[in-house]
VEXKE-313115 format. One record per residue: residue number from 1; residue in one letter; x, y, z of N, C-alpha, C, CB in turn. Coordinates in pm, 1 decimal. Glycine has a CB too. Example, Ala and Ser with C-alpha at 12.3 -4.5 7.8 and 13.67 -1.06 7.14 Angstrom:
! VEXKE-313115
+-----+--------+----------+----------+----------+----------+----------+----------+----------+----------+----------+----------+----------+----------+
: num : residu :      n_X :      n_Y :      n_Z :     ca_X :     ca_Y :     ca_Z :      c_X :      c_Y :      c_Z :     cb_X :     cb_Y :     cb_Z :
+-----+--------+----------+----------+----------+----------+----------+----------+----------+----------+----------+----------+----------+----------+
:   1 :      a :   1319.0 :   -569.0 :    780.0 :   1230.0 :   -450.0 :    780.0 :   1320.0 :   -330.0 :    780.0 :   1130.8 :   -447.3 :    904.6 :
:   2 :      s :   1285.0 :   -225.0 :    708.0 :   1367.0 :   -106.0 :    714.0 :   1290.0 :      3.0 :    787.0 :   1408.4 :    -59.8 :    572.5 :
+-----+--------+----------+----------+----------+----------+----------+----------+----------+----------+----------+----------+----------+----------+
! end
This chain:
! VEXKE-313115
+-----+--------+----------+----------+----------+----------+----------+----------+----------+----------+----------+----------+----------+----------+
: num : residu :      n_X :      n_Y :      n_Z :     ca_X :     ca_Y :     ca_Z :      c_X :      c_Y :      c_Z :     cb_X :     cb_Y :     cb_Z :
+-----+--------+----------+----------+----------+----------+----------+----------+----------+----------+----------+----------+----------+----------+
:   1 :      x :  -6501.9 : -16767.2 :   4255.9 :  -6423.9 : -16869.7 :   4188.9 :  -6375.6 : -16816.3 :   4054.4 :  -6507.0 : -16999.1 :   4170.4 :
:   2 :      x :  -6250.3 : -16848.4 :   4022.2 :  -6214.9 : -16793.5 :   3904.5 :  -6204.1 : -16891.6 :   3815.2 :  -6104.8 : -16720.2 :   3909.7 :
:   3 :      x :  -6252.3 : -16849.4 :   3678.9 :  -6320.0 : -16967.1 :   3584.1 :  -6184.5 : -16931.1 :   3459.2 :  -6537.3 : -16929.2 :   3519.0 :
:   4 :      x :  -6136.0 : -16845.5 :   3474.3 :  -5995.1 : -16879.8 :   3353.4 :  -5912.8 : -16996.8 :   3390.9 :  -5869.7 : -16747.1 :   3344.0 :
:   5 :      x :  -5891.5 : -17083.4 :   3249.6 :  -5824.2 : -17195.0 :   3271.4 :  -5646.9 : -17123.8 :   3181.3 :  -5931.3 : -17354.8 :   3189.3 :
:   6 :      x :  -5585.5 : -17207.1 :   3172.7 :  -5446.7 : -17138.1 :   3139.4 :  -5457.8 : -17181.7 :   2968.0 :  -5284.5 : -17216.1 :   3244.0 :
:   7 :      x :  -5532.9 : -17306.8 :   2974.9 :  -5534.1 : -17321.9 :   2808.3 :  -5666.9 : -17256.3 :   2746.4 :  -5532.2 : -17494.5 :   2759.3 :
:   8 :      x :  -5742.3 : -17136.7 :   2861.1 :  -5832.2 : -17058.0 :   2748.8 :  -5761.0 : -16880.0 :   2723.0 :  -6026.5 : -17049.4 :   2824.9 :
:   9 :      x :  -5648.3 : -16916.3 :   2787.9 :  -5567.1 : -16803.0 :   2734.7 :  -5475.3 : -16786.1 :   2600.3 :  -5487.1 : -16783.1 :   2829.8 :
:  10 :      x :  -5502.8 : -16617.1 :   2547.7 :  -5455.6 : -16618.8 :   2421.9 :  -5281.1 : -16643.5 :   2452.6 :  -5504.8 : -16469.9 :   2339.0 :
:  11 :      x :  -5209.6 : -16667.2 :   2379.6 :  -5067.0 : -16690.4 :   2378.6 :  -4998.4 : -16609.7 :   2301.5 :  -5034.0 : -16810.9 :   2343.4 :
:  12 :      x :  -4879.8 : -16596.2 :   2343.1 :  -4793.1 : -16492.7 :   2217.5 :  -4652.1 : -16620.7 :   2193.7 :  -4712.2 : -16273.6 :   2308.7 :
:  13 :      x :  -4581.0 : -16519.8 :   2067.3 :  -4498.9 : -16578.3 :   2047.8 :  -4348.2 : -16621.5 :   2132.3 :  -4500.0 : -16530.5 :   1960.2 :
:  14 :      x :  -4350.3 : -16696.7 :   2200.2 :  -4215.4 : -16730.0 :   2288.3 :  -4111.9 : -16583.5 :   2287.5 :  -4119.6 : -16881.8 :   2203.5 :
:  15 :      x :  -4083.8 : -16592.0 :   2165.9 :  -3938.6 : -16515.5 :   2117.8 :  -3959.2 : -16338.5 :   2204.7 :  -3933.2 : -16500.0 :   1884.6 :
:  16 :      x :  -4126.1 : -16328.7 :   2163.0 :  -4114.8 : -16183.4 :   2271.3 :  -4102.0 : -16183.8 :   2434.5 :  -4253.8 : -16098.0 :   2255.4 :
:  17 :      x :  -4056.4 : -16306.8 :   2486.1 :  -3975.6 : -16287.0 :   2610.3 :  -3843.0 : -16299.9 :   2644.4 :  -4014.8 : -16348.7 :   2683.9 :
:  18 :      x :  -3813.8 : -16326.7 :   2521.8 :  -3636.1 : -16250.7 :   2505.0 :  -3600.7 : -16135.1 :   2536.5 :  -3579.6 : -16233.9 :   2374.4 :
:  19 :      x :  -3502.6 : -16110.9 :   2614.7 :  -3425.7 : -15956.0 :   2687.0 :  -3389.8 : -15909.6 :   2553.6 :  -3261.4 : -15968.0 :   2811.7 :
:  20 :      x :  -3341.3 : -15969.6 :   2452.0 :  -3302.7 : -15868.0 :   2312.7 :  -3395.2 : -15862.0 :   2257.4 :  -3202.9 : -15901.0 :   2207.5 :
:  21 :      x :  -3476.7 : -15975.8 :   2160.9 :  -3602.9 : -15986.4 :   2075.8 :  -3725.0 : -15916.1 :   2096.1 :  -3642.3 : -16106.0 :   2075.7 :
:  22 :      x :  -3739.9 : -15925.7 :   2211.9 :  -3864.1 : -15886.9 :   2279.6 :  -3874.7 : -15723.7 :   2244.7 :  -3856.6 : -15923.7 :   2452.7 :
:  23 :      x :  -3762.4 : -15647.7 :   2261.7 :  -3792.5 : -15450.1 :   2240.8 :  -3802.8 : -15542.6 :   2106.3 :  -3637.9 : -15265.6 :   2273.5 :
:  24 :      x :  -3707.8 : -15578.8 :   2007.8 :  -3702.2 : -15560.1 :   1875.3 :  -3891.3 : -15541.2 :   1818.1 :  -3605.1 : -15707.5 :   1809.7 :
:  25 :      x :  -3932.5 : -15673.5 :   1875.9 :  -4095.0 : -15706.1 :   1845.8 :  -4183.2 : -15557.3 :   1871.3 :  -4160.9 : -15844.7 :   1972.7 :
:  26 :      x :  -4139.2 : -15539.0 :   1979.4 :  -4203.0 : -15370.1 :   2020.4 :  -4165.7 : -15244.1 :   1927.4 :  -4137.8 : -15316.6 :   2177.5 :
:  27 :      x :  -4075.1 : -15257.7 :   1945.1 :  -4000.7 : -15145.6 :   1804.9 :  -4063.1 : -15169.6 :   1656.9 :  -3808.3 : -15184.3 :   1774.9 :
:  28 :      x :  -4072.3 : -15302.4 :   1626.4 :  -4143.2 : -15330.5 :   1477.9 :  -4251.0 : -15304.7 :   1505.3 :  -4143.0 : -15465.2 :   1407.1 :
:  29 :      x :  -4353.2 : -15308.5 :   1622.5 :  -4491.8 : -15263.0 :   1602.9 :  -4519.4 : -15144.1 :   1614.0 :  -4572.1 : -15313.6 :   1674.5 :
:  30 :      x :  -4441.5 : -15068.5 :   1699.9 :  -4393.0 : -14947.0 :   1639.3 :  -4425.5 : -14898.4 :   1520.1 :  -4280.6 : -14949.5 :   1632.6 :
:  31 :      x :  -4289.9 : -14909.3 :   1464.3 :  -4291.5 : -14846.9 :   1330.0 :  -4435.1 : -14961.9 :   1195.0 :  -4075.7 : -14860.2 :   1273.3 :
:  32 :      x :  -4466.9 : -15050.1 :   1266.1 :  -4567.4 : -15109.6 :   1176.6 :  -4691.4 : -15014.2 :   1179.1 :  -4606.3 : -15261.1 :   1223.4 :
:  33 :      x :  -4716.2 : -14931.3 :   1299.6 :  -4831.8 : -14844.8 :   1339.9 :  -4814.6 : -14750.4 :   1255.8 :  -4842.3 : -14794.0 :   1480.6 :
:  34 :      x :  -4672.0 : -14663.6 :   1258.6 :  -4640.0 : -14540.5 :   1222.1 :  -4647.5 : -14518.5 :   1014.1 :  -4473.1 : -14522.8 :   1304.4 :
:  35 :      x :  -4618.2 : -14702.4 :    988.8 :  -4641.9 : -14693.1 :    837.3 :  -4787.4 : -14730.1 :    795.5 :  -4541.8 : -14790.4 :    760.8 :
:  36 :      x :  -4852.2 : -14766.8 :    871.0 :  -4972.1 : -14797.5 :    820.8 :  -5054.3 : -14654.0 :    835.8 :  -5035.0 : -14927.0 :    899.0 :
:  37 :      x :  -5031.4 : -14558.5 :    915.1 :  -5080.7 : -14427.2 :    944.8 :  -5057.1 : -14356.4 :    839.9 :  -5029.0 : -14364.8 :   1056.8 :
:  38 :      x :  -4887.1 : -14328.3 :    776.2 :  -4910.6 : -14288.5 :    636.2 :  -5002.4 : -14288.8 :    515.2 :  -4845.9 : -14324.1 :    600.8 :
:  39 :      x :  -5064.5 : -14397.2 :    525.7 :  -5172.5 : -14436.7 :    458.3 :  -5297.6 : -14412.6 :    465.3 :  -5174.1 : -14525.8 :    460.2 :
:  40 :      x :  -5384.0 : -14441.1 :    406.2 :  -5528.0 : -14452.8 :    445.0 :  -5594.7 : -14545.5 :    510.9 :  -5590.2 : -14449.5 :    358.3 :
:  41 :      x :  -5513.1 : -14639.2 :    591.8 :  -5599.8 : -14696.4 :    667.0 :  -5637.3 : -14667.3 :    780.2 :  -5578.4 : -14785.3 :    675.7 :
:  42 :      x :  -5769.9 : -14707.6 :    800.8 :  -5840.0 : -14642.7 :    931.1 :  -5840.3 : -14760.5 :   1026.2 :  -6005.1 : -14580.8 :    905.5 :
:  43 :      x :  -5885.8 : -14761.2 :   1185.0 :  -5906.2 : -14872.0 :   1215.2 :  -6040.7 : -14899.2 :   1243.4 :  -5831.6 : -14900.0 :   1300.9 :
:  44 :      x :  -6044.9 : -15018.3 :   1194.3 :  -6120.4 : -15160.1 :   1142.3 :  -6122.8 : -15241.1 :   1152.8 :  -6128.8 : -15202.2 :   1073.4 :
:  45 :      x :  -6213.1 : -15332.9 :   1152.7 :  -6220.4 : -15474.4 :   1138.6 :  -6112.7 : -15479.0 :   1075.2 :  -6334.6 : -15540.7 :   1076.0 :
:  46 :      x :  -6000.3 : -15581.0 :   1105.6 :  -5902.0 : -15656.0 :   1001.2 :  -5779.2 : -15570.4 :    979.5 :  -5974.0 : -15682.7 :    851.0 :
:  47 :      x :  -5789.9 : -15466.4 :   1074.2 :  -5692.4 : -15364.1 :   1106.8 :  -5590.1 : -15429.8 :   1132.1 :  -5719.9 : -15275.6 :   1209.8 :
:  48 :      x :  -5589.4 : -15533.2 :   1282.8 :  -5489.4 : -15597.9 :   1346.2 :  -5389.5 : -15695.7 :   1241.9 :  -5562.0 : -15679.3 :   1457.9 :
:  49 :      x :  -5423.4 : -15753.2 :   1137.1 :  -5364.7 : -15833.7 :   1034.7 :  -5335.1 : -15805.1 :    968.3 :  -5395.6 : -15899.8 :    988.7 :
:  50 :      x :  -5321.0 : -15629.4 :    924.0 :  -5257.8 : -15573.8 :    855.5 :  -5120.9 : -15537.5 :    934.6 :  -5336.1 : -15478.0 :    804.8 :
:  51 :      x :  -5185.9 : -15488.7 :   1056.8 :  -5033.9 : -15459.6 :   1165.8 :  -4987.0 : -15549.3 :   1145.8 :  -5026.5 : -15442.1 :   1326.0 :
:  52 :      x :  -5008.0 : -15654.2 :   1199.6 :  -4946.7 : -15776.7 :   1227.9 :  -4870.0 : -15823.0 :   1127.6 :  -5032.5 : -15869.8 :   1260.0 :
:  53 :      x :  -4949.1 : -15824.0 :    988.6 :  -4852.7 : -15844.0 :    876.7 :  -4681.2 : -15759.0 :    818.0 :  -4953.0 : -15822.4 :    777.0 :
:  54 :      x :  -4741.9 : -15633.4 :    886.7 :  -4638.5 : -15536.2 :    840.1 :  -4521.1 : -15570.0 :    955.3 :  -4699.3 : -15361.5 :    838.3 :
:  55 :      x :  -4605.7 : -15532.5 :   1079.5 :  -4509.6 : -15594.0 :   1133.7 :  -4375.1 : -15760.4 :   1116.3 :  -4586.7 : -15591.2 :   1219.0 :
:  56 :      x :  -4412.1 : -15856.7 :   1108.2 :  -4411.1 : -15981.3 :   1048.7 :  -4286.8 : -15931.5 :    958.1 :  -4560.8 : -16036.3 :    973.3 :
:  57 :      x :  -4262.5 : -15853.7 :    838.2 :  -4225.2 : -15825.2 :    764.9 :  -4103.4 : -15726.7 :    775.6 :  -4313.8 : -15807.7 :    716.4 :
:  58 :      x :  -4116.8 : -15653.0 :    886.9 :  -4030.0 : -15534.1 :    922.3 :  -3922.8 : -15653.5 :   1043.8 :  -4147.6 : -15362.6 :   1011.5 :
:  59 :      x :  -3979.1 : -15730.7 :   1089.1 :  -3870.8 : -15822.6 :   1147.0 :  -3786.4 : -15899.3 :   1078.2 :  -3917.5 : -15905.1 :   1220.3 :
:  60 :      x :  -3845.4 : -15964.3 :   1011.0 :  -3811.5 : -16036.5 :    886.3 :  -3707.8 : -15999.5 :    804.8 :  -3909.5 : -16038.1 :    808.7 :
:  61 :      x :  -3755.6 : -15888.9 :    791.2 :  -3622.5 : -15814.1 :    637.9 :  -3516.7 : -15730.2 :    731.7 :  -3720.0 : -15649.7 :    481.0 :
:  62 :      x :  -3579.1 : -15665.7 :    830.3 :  -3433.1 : -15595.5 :    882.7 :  -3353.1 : -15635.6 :   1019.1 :  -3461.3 : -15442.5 :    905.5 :
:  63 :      x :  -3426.0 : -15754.6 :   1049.9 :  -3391.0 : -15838.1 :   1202.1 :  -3328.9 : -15970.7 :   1176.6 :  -3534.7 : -15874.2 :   1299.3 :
:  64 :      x :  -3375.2 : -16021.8 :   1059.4 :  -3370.0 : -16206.1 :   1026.3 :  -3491.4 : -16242.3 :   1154.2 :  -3157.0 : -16310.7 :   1070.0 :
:  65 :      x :  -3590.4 : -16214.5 :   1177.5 :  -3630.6 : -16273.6 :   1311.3 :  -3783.4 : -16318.9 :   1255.4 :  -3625.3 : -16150.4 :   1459.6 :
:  66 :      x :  -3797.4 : -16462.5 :   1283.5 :  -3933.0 : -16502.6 :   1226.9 :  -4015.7 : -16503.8 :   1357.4 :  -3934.3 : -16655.3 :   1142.6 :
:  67 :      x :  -4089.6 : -16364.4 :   1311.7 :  -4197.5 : -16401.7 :   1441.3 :  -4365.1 : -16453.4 :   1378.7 :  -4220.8 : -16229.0 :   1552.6 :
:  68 :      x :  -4384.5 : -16486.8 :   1473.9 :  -4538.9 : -16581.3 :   1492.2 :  -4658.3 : -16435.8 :   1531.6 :  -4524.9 : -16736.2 :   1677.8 :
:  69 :      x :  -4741.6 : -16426.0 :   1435.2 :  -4825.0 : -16290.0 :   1514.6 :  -4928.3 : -16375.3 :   1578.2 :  -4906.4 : -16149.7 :   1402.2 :
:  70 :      x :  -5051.9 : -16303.6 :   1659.3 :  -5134.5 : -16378.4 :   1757.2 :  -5223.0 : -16451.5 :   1681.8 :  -5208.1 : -16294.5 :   1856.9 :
:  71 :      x :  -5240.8 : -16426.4 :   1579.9 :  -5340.0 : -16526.4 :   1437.2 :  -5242.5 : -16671.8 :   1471.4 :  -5308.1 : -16443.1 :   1196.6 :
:  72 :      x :  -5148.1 : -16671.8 :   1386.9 :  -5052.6 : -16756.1 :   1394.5 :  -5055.6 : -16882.0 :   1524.5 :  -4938.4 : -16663.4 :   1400.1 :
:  73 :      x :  -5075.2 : -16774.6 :   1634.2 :  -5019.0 : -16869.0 :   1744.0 :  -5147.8 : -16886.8 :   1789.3 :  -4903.8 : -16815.7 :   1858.5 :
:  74 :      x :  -5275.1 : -16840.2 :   1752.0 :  -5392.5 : -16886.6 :   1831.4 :  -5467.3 : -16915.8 :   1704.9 :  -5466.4 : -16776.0 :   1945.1 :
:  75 :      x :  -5458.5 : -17056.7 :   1641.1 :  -5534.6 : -17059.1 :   1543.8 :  -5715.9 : -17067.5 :   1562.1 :  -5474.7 : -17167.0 :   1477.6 :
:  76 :      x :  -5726.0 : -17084.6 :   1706.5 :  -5866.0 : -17110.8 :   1704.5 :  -5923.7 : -16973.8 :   1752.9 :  -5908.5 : -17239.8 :   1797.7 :
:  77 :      x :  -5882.2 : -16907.8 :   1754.6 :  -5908.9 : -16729.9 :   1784.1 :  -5939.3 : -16680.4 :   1629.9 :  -5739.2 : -16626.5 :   1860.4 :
:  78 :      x :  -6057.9 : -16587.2 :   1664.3 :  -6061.4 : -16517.4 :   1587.1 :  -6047.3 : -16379.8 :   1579.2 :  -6129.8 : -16545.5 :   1556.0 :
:  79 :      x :  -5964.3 : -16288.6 :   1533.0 :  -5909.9 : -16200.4 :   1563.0 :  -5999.7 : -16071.5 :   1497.6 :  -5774.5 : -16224.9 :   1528.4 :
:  80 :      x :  -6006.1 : -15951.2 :   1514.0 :  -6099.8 : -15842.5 :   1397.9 :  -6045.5 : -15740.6 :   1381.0 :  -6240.8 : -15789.9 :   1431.2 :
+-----+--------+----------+----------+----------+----------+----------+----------+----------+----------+----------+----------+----------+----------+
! end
């Protein structure tokens, strides 16, 4: 018997099943990976909310595109 219900699944943001939006979202996490690597961050706890943030930000300023990261859209998740 399979015990997943559809509302104990995590969700993403709508907009990444857009035929255009959707690479864009991929492409910003992309390059959200590739700038956080410049840096010193390692991964970690609390890694993902830094992506997520950068990402967030790289849509934002060079897309106009407000995306929702998985914090956002699963507030009762806790993410690490």
């Amino acid at each position: 018997m399979n015990e997943d219900k559809d509302d104990d699944r995590i969700v993403h943001d709508p907009i990444e099943d857009d035929p255009v939006v959707g690479p864009l979202v991929k492409q910003a996490e992309e390059e959200a990976i590739a700038d956080l690597a410049k840096g010193e961050f390692v991964l970690d706890l609390g890694y993902c909310h830094m992506l997520w943030d950068r990402q967030k930000k790289i849509l934002k300023e060079r897309y106009g595109i407000n995306w929702k990261t998985p914090s956002e859209m699963n507030p009762m998740v806790i993410f690490d």
